[in-house]
N, C-alpha and C positions, 0 to 999 in steps of 0.2 A: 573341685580340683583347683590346686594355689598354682599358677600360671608362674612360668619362669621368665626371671629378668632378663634379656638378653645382654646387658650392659655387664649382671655378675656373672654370667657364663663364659661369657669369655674373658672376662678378667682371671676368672682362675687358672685359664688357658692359655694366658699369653695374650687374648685379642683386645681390642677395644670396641667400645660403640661409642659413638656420639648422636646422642636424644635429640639435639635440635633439626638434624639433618635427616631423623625419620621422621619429621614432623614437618619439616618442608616437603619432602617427598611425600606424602600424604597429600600437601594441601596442593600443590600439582597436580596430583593428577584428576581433582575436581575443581581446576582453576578454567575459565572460560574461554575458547579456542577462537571466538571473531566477537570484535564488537556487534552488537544489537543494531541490526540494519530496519533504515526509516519504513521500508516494509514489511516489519516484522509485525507479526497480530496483537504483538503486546507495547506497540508503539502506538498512539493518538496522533493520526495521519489530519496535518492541519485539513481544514476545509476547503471545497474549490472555491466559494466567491470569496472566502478572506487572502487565500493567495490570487484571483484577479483582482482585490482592491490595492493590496500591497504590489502589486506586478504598473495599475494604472496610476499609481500616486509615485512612482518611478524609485521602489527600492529594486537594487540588483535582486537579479534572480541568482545569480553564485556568491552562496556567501561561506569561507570553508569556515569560520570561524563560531559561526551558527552549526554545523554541524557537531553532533553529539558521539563521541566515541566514548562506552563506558569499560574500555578495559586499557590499563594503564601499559603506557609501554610501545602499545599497537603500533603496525605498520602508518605513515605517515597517508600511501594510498589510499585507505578508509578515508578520511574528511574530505581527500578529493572527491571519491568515489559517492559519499553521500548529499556533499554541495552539490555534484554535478545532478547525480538523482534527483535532489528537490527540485531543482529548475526544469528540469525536461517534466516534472509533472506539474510546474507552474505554463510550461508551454502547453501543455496539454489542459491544463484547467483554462485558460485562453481561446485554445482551438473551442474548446464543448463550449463554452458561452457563446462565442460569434456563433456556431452551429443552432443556438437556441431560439426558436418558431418567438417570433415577435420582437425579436433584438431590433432597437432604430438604427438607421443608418448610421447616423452622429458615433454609435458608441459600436458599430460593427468598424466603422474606419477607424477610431481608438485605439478596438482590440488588434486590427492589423496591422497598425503600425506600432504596437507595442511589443506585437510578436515579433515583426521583424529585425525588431532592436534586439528585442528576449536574444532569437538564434544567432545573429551576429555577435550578443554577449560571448553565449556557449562558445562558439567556433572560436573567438578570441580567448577562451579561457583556455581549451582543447591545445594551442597550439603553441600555448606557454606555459602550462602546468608539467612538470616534470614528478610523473610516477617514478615507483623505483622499481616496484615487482611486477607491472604491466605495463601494456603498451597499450596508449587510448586514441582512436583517431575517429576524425568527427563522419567523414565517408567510410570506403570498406577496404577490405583486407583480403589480397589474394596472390599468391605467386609470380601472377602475369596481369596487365593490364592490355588493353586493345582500345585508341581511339576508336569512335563510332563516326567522327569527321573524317574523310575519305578524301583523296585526289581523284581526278579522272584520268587515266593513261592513254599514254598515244594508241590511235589503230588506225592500219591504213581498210578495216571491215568495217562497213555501215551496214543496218539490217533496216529495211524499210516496216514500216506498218501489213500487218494480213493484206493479201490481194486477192486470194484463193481459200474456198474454204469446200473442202472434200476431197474425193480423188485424186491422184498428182495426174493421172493421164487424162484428164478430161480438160476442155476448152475452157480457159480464164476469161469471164465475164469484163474484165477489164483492159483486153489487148484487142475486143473487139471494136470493128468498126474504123474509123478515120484516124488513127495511131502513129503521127509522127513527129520524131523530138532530133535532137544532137546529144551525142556526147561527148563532151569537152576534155580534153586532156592537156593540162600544162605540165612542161619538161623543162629542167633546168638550160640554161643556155649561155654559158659562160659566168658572166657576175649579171645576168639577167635569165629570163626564160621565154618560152614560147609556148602557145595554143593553138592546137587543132581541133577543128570538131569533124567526130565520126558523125555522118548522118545516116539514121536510124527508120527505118520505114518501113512494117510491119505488112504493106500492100505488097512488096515484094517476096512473101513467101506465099504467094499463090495461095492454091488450095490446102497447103498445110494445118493442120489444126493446131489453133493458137493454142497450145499446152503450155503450161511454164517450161517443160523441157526442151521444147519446140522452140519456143520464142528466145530465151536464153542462149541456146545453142546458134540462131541466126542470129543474136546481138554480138556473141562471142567471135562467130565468124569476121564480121566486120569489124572490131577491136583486131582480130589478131594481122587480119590483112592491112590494116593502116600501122601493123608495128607497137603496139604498143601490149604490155603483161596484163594489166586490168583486166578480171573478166567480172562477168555479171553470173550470180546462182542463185539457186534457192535456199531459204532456212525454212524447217518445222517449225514453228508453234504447237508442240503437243497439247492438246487437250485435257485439261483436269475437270474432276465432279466439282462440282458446286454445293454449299448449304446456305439452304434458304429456312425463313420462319414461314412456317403455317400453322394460324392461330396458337401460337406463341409458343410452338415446339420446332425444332431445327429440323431439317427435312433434305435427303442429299439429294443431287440430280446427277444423273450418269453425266459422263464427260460429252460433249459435243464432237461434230465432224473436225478431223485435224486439220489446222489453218496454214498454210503455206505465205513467205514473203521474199523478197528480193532481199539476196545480199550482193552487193558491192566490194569488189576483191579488190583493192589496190597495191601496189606496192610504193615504197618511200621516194621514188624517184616520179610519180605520175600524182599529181593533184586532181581529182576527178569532179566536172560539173557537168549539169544538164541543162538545156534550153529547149524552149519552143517558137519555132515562127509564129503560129497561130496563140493569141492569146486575148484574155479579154480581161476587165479590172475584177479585186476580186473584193469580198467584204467581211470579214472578220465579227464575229460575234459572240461574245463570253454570255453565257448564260448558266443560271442554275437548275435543275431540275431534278424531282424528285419529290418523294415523301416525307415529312419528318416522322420519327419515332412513334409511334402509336402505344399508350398506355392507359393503365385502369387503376383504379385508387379506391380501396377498399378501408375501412376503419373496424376494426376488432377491440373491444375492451378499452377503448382510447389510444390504440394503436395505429397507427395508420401507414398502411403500406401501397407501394408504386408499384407495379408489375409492367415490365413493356413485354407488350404481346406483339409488337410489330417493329422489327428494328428499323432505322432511319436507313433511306436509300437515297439522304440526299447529295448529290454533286455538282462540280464546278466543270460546265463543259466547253470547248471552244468550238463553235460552226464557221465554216467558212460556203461562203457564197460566192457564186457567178455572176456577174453583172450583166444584165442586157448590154448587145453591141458588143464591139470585137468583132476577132475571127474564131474566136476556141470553141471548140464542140463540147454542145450541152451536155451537164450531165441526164443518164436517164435513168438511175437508179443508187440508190443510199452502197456505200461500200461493207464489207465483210466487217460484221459484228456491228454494226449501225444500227438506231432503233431512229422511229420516230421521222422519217424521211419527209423532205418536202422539194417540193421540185425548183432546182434552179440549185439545192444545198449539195454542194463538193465533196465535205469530208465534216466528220464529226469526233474529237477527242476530247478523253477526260484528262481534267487538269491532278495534279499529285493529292493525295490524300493531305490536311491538313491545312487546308488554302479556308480561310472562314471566308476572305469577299474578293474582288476583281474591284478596282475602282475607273482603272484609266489604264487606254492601251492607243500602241503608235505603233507606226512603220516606218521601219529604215529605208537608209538611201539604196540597200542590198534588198531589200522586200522582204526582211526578216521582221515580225511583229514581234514585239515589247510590250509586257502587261506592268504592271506594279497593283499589289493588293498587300492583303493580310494575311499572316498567317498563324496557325495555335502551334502547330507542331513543325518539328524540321522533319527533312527527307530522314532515309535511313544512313544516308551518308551527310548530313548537312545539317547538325543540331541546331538549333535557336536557345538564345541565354536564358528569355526570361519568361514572362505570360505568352505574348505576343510581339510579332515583328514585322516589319515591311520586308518584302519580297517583290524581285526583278526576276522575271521568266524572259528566255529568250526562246521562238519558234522560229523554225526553218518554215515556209511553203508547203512542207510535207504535214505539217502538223507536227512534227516530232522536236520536242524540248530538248536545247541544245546549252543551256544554262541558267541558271540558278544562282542568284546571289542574294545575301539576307543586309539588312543595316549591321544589322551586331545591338541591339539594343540593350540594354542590361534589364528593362521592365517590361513595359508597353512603349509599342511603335507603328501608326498606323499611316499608310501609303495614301494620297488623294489626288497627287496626275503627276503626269508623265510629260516630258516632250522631246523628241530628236531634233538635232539638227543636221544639217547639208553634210556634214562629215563623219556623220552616224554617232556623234557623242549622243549622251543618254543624261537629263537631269531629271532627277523624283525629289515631288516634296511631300511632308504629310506635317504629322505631329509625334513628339515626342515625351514619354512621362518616364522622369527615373533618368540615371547615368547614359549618355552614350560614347562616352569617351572621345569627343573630338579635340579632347586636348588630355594635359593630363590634371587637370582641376576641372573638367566636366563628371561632374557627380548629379548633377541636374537639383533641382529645387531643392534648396533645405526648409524646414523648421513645416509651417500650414500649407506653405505652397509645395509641400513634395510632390503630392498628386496631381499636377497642375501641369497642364500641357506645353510644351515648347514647339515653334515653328524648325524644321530645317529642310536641310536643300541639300543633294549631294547631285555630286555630276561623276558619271562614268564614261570612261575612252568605250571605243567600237567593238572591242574585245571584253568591254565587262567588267574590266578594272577600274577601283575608285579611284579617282583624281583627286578629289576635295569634298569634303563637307562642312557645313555652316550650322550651327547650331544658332539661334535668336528668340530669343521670347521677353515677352513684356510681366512685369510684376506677377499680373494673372494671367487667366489664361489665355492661348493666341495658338494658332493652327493654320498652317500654308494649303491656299484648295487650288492652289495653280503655277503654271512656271511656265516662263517662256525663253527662247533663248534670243537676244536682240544684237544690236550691232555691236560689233570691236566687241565679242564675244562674252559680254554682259550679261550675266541671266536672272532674269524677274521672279522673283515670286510675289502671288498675293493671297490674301487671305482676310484673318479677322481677328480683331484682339480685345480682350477686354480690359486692357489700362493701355497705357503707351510702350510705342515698341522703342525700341533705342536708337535715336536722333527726328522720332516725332512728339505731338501732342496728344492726349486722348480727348477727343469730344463728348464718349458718353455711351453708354452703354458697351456692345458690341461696336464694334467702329471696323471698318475696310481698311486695308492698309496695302501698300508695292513697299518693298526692296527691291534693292540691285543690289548684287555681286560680281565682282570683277578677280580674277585669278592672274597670278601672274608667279614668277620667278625671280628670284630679288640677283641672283647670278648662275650660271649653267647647272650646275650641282647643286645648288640651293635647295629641291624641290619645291614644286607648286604648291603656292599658298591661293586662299581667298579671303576677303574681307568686302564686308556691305561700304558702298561707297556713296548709295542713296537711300533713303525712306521719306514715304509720305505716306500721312492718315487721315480720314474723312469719314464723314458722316452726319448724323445726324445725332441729340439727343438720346433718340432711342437704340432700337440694335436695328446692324447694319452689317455685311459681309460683301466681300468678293466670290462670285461664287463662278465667274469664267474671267479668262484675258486672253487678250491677242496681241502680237507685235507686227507694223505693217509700217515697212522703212521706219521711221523718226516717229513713228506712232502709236504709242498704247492705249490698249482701251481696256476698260475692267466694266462689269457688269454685275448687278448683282439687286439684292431685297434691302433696301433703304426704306427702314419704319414703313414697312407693309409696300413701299412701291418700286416698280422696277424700275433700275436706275443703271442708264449707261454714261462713262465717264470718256473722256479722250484725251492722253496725256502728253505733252509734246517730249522729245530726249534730245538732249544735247551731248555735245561730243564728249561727256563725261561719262553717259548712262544717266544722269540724272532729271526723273520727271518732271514735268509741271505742269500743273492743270490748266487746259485749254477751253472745253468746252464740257456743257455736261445737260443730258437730255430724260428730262422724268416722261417714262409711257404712259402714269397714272398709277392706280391700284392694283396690286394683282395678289390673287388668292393661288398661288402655288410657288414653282420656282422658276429657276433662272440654269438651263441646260448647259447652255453655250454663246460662243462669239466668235465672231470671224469677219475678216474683210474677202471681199471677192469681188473680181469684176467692177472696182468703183463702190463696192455701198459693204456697210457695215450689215454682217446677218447677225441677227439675234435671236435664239430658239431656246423655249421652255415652255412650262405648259399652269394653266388656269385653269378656276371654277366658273371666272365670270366673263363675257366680253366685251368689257370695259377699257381696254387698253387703247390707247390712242396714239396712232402710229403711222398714218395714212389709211390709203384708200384699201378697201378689204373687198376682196375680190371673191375669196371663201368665207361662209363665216363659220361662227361658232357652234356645235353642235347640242351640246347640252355635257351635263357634268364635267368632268375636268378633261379638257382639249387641249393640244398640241399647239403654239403657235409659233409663227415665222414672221419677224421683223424685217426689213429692209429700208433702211437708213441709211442718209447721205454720211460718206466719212467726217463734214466738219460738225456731225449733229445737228445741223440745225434744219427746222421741217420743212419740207418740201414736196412739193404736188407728186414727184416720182414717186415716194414714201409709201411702200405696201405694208401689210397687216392680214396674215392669210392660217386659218384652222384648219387642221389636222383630225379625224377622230369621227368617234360614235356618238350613242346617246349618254354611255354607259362615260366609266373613268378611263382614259390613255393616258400612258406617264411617257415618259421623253429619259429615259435611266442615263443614252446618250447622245450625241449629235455632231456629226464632221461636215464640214464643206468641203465639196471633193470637185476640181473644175466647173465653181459658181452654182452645183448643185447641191439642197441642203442633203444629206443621209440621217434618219433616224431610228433609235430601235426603244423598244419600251415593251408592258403591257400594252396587250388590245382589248378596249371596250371591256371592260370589270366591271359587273355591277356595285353602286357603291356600298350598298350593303351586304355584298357576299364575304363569308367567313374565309379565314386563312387558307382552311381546307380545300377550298372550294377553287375548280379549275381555273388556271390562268392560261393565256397565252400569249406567245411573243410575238411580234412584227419586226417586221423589218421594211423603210420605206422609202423612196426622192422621192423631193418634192423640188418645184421650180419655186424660187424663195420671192419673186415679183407675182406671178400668176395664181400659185397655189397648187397649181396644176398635178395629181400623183402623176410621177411617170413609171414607178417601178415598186410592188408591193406583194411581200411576202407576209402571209402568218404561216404560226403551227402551233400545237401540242409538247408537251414534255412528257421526259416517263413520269408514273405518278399523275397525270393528269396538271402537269405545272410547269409553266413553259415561265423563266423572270429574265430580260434581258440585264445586261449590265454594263458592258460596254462595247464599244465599236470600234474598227479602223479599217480602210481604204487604202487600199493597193491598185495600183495603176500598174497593169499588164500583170496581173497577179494570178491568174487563171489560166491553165493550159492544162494541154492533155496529163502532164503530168501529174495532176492530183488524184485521178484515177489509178494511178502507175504507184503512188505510196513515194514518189522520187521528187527531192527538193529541187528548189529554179537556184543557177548560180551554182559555185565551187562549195562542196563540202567540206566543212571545217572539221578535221578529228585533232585539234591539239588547244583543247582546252587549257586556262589557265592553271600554271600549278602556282601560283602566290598562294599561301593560306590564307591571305586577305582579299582575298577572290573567291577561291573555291569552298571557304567557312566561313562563317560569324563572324570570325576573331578582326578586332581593330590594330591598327598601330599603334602601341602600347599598351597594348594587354597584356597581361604575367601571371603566372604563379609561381609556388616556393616550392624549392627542395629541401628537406633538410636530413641529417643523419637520422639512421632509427637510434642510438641509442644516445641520441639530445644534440642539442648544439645549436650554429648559425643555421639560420634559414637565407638557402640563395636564392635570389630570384631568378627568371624567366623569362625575358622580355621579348614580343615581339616585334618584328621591324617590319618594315614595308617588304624588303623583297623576299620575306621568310619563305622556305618551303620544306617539306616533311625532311630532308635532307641537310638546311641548316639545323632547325628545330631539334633533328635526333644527336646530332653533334652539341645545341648547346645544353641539353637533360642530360647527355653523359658528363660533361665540365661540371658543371653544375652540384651533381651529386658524387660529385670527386671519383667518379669510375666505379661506384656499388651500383649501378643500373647500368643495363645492356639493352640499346633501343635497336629494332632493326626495322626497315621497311616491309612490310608483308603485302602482298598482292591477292585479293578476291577474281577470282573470272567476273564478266558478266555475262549477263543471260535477258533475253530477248520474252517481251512483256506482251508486245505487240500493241494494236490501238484502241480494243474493246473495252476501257477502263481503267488500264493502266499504261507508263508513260515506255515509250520505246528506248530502249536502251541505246545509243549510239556510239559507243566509246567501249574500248577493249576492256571492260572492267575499272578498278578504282586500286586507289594504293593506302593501307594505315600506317600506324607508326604500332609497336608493340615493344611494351617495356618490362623485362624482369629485371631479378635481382640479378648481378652478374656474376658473383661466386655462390646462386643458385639458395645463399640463405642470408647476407646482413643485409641485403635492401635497402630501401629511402622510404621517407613519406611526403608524400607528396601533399599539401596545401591551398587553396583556393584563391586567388588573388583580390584584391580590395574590390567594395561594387562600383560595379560599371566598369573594371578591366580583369574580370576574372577569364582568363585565358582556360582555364580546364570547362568550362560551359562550354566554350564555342568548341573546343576538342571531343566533348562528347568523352572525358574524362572525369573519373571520379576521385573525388581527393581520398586518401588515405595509405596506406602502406603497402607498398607492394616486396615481397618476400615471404619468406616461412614464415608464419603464424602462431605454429605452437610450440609447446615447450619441450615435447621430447626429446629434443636436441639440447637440451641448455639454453639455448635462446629464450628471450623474454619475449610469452606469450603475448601478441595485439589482437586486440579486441574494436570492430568501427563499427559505428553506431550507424551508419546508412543514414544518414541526415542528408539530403542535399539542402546547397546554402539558398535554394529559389525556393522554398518553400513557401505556400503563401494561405491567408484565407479567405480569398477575393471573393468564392463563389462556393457552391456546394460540392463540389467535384473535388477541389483542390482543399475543403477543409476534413473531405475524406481520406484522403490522398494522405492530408499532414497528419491524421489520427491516427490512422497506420503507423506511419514513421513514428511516429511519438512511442508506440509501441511499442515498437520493435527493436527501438534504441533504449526501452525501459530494463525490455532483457535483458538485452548486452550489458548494461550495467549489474546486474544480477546475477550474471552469469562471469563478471569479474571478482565479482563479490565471492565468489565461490571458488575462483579461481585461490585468492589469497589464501584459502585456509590453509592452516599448517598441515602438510601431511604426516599421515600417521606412521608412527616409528616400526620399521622391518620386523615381523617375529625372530628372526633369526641372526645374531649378529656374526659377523665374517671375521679371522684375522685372531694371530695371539690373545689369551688372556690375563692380564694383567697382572703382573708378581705379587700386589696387593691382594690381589682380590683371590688369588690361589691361594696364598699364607692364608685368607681369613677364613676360606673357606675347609682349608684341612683341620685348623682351630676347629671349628664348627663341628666336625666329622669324628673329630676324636671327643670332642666333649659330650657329644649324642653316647658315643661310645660306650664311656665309662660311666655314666649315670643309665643306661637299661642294660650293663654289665655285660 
């Protein structure tokens, strides 16, 4: 059959055709709908070690110009979309190399700081690439955002720790026996106030049974006869099941008897404290105990696999003890949910989940203890920026955690002591790696020395708010292990450096080294500044530290391991702060460390502990007992030797450590292991002690051990409270006025420093604003400056969480009426912002426990340009095995997200049906058509 032309067919008709325009129309509709994506099977996907040679010889990993789009014309999005893709699988060919069994160190710290660069490229690219058909952000994408940083809110409810556990109508093991305190109630009193205390004495309810109903009800009665609203009640603790491992499957346990505790009803006009006549000193004890993880390791095929059959039960706990002497009645039995009791021990709490160590702990002039440690993880309300941070706990008497505040560090930050002084301020010093913003050009070590530790020092008021910090460090590395606070309110630190610190010399190796700092106010409004107004460093050739100091009037001493020997210094101060060495007293050799220093009673005490007893120090009245022993110096303050001069051991046959050491009225305190053998494995039981000693005689006078759960009892640090003990630690009820009005500064109650920021900027492009914050920020300025900011498309409001009562079995007591966050939508519910991360070392959304990315509608249903966030966070790291699983995920996951924009772009496909008039052309050509069919099949 001879096929008809359609060009003569309608010519005869009237129509026309034009042949070039069937012939584009043709090649249309087999023309290619997206360019060929770098994951496509018919793409040769470079290799992973040629992208980490090219990533470690320092080409950019975004390169759009390297990307290949083979269909002419295409969206501009595609080369973003593909450059961005390469890179995120050059992060990821990065991650799997450090992840790979035998990598050396040298080249595992290469690949981590090449990654770090890598993703800070990406985020910089992210945040200036302007898509046209998507929206790409380097965090996530949701409607609403919710800080995970929290305030605390006022309450005039305290809820004590369990006191009772079963029955409500049965007798409280704890109201029994010699039961008498005050309640104190302060009332405003014009532009002053006043206190009365109700006294409280449980002998006067006869034969009553001491029920919590019972006892409450007669405390109540005497609250309301002395006038005042306050009353005293009970809260539940309901009981939940537990799951535990057995042989390495999870196993539930019924819930336990319900635990009853005292709440505390105040109202805003009554300040509520407690006191006791009867008291005696008390002692403070941080210890860890528990199991670690138990696992088995199997190899199949060259495979090899970890299995934990036992999860880790290990924790950070605080004891408190009763001193011999006083008046306060012993304890005679461990409180509700306590394990592991020993006699003389008060009360026992677990410190917050995520605390890795305790270093150094002090008591205020209030009898509130102060810890400073480490920590991996923030609260659920109190994020941390980076790996690790230092962390300040405050405890009430009661045992119950009354604040929390972190350095803010942007990497690594570790805590090594603490000290109060007379007006309850608070100084910690430790060491620091990576940005901590104490200015705004603190970015912390560039170039070889990033990794490299800095000394600092911050001081906090009596409320927990920062005053100052100091940042200082020498070329390499240098680490503060102590602080003191000395006259005209100077405060020391010492430590160790290994080059020179800024305004000394370096002798050689490791070297010891004091600063001063001095704070002041340059005019009223100025705020407080500080600056190092001394240094001196010493040593020896070899390595050398500070590893204690004291200040006693015009006098410092530091002490410490100088090339294998222990070595006390004595430094005079002049009325500048500034030291100078007076005297300096070598013991000899010593095969361990150097615990502590203190003056007392006329003589310098010095305690740490040895292998051998060699130490030459006076006349030793104990001696040594075999493997590593405990000892106690006593030394004339001007160092120099003297027939007074004791030398007196501590200890077993086996090992004892000295973890810490107070002199507490001219008597020494110490806690450590006891007697370990020196060849027993990790596994293998420990136990704590706790001990005085008379620092002249040797003499014990007071000596506790015990067990841990787990079989692992490890001290860690100590503090001494003088009248610290009274009936009320059985009662769950703190000594002193109870504080419910924590701080609301964001630079208090989070991470965040003064000047920290992020960006706002339009979703659909533009200026990015910044974010800054100030000193006196609080959820209230902060949500005022996010709305400025993002020119009124976010709507931030304050939201409030209840709280809820944890009790003292393991987790921490709630004391404060719940918390407040900030919550941000879009405010006409769809054009929204995107939110930005700030520079390192002042990224303000870390400490908020916000995620950068967009918040509003997301998809396209609406017209709006779909976004798409990659879930990157900017702290990504591949320090260890955890964290380079953690970033292989992510790497992932963000692979998708690119894939799935990828897809996003395609052209959609044209409607079967078209809507609306049909065009006069195309009706003339089609009746053409109709009649010409017509007349030719007649």
């Amino acid at each position: 059959m001879t096929s008809i032309n359609n060009g003569y067919l309608l010519g005869l008709y009237g129509g026309s055709y034009d042949a070039s325009t069937s012939t584009g129309l043709a090649s249309t509709t087999s023309k290619k709908a997206q360019p060929t994506a770098p994951w496509s099977t018919s793409v040769v996907a470079p290799k992973a070690d040629a992208m980490v040679r090219a990533a470690l010889g320092g080409r950019n990993l975004i390169n759009e110009d390297a990307a290949q789009v083979d269909v002419k014309g295409a969206s501009g999005d595609y080369k973003k979309l593909f450059a961005m893709y390469q890179a995120l699988e050059t992060l990821n060919a990065l991650s799997n190399r450090a992840a790979t069994k035998g990598v050396s160190a040298s080249e595992s710290a290469l690949l981590a700081k090449r990654f770090t660069s890598g993703l800070a490229e990406v985020s910089s690219y992210l945040s200036s690439a302007a898509f046209e058909d998507v929206r790409m952000v380097q965090g996530t994408t949701g409607s609403i955002s919710k800080t995970t940083a929290a305030v605390p809110r006022d309450s005039a409810i305290s809820i004590t720790g369990p006191i009772h556990e079963g029955a409500i109508g049965t007798p409280v093991a704890a109201f029994q026996g010699d039961v008498a305190f005050d309640i104190t109630i302060r009332v405003p009193a014009g532009l002053s106030s006043t206190t009365k205390a109700v006294p409280i004495d449980l002998s006067q309810m006869g034969s009553t049974p001491r029920t919590i109903d019972n006892v409450t009800g007669f405390i109540n009665g005497k609250l309301e006869a002395a006038g005042f609203a306050t009353r005293i009640g009970r809260e539940l603790i309901k009981a939940e099941p537990k799951t535990v491992q057995v042989g390495g499957k999870p196993v539930t346990l019924p819930a336990g008897p319900e635990r009853w505790a005292l709440a505390i009803r105040g109202v805003s006009t009554e300040t509520v404290g407690f006191a006791a006549a009867k008291t005696s000193d008390a002692v403070y004890v941080v210890q860890t105990s528990g199991s670690a993880a138990q696992t088995t390791t199997t190899t199949v095929g060259g495979v090899t696999t970890t299995k934990t059959t036992a999860p880790s039960t290990l924790k950070t706990e605080l004891l408190k003890f009763q001193s011999d002497g006083g008046t306060a009645p012993a304890p005679t039995g461990g409180n509700v949910g306590e394990t592991q009791w020993v006699d003389g021990r008060l009360a026992q709490d677990t410190l917050p989940d995520g605390v890795s160590t305790i270093r150094a702990s002090a008591v205020g002039p209030d009898g509130s203890l102060w810890l400073v440690g480490d920590v991996t993880t923030g609260s659920d309300t109190q994020p941390i920026k980076g790996v690790q941070d230092v962390a300040l706990f405050k405890y009430d008497t009661a045992g119950r955690l009354v604040a929390t505040r972190t350095l803010g560090a942007a990497s690594t930050a570790s805590g090594y002591a603490i000290a109060v002084d007379a007006d309850g301020n608070v100084a910690v010093a430790g060491s620091v790696v990576g940005a901590l913003n104490t200015s705004t050009t603190d970015a912390g070590k560039v170039g070889e020395a990033a990794g490299v530790a800095d000394s600092f020092v911050t001081v906090f008021n009596k409320d927990a708010e920062e005053v100052w910090t100091q940042r200082r460090g020498a070329r390499a590395a240098d680490e503060a292990t102590s602080v003191s606070f000395g006259p005209g309110g100077v405060v020391y630190i010492g430590g160790r450096a290994k080059s020179a610190i800024e305004g000394a010399a370096s002798v050689g190796g490791w070297d010891g080294y004091v600063q001063a700092f001095k704070a002041g106010e340059a005019y009223p409004t100025a705020g407080i500044k500080a600056k190092a107004v001394a240094s001196t460093q010493f040593g020896t050739a070899a390595d050398d530290s500070v590893d204690a100091m004291t200040i006693d009037g015009n006098n410092l001493y530091t002490a410490g391991v100088e090339n294998g020997r222990a070595v006390v210094r004595q430094f005079t101060l002049d009325s500048a702060g500034k030291p100078t060495l007076a005297a300096t007293r070598d013991l000899g050799a010593i095969s361990g460390e150097i615990a502590g220093v203190a003056v007392a009673d006329g003589r310098v005490i010095l305690t740490g502990t040895s292998r051998n007893s060699g130490l030459s120090a006076g006349t030793t009245t104990v001696a040594h007992s075999g493997g590593k022993d405990v000892f106690v110096a006593a030394l004339s303050t001007n160092l120099a030797a003297s027939g007074s001069d004791a030398l007196n051991w501590y200890g077993g046959a086996g090992d004892d450590s000295a973890a810490d050491v107070k002199v507490h009225n001219g008597k020494v305190w110490i806690t450590g292991v006891a007697d370990r053998n020196p060849d027993a494995k990790t596994a293998d039981p420990t136990q704590g002690y706790l001990a005085r000693l008379n620092p002249l005689t040797g003499a014990v006078e007071y000596e506790k051990t015990w067990a841990g759960d787990g079989a692992q009892a490890k001290p860690l640090t100590l503090a001494v409270a003088s009248n610290g003990a009274s009936v009320l630690d059985r009662l769950g009820l703190p000594k002193g006025e109870i504080d419910q009005s924590d701080s609301k500064l964001l630079t208090a109650a989070t991470s965040l420093r003064v000047g920290d920021r992020f960006y706002i900027s339009p979703a659909n492009g533009g200026r990015a604003v910044p974010v800054t914050i100030d000193a006196k920020d609080t959820l209230a300025t902060l949500s005022r400056k996010i709305t400025v900011a993002s020119g009124g498309k976010l709507k931030v409001t304050i939201a409030s969480d209840s709280a809820t009562v944890t009790g003292k079995d393991g987790e921490t007591t709630t004391t404060t009426g719940g918390v407040q966050r900030l919550s941000i939508m879009a405010k006409d519910g769809k054009t929204g912002a995107v939110l930005t991360s700030g520079e390192t070392g002042r990224d303000a959304l870390a400490g908020l426990g916000l995620s950068p990315g967009f918040i509003g509608v997301s998809g396209s249903t609406d017209g709006t340009k779909r976004t798409f966030g990659l879930g990157l966070p900017s702290n990504l790291t591949l320090n260890d095995a955890a964290s380079m699983k953690t970033t292989g995920e992510k790497l992932q996951a963000a692979l998708k997200v690119v894939r799935d924009a990828y897809r996003e772009l395609a052209p959609k496909a044209a409607s079967s049906a078209a809507n609306g008039p049909v065009p006069a052309y195309l009706t003339a050509q089609l009746a053409n058509y109709q009649a010409a069919l017509s007349r030719l099949t007649g």
